[in-house]
N, C-alpha and C positions, 0 to 999 in steps of 0.2 A: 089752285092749291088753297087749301083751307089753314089757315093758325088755328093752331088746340086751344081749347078757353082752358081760361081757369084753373074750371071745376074740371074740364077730360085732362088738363096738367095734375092737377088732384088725383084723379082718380088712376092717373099710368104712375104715380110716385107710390100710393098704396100698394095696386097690385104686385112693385117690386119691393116694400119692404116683406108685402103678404106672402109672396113666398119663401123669400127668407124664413119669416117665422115657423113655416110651414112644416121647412125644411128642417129645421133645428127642434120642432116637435112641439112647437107652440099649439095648443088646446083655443080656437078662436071661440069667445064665449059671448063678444060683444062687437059688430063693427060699425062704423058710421062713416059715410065717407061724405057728408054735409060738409060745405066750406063752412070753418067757426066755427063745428062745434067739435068739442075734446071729450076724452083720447078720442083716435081713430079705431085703435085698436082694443080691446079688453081682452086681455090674454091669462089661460092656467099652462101655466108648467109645473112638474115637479110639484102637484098639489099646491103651487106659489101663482099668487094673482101679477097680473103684469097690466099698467096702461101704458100704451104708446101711443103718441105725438109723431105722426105724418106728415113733414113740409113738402114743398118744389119749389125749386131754388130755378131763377133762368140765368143765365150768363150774364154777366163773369161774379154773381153771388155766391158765397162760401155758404155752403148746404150745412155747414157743421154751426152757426152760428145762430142761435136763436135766439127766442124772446125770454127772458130771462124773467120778469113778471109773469105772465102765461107760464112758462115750467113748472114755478114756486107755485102758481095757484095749482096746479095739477098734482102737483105731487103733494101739496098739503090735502087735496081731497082723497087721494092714493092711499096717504096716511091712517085716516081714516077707515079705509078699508084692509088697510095689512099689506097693499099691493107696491110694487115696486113701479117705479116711473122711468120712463126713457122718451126719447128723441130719435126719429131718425128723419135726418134731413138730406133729400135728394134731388142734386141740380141737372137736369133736363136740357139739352142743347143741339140745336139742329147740326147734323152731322157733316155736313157740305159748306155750311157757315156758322158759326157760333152766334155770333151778331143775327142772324138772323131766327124767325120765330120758331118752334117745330112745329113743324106740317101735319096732318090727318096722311096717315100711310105712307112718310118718305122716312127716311134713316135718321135716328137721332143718336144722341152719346147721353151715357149715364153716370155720374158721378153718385158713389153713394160707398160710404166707410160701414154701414151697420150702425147698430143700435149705441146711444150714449146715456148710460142711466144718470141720469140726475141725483 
């Protein structure tokens, strides 16, 4: 059994905000899915620009809680551009035991409320 790094914890936390947005009819204009660098997302809706902020949260962290330095800086560059800023944070946890890491290809749980604009 393989632990996900990181960065494939990174990257399965975007693909589930990514559809979301998808879903909701978000315009994907910009993505990065680099650990560090922000948004994740660059989004048009409704002719309205969107950055989103991508976490993964591991057990037992509260995926709703972020960096509150890092937001302000995002959103005062957001500003700049007329866009709107959010957050979505999503805690990631092996499904057979919390405590323990998630696996490459076994069952995990998703913890994830949507997007929190800043």
């Amino acid at each position: 059994m393989k632990a996900l790094t990181e960065q494939e914890l990174h990257n399965l936390a975007m693909n589930i905000v990514g559809k979301e947005l998808e879903a909701a009819g978000f315009e994907f204009m910009g993505v990065n899915s680099k650990l560090k660098r922000n948004p994740q997302f660059v989004c048009l809706k409704e002719k309205e620009l969107h950055f989103i902020v991508v976490r993964s949260f591991p057990f037992p962290e509260d995926p709703r809680e972020y960096d509150t330095s890092l937001m302000t800086k995002i959103k005062d560059h957001a500003l700049k551009h007329e866009a709107r800023t959010y957050f979505a944070g999503v805690r990631l946890s092996n499904a057979e035991d919390r405590k323990l890491p998630v696996y490459l290809n076994e069952a995990y749980l998703v913890e994830y409320e949507g997007l929190v604009e800043i």
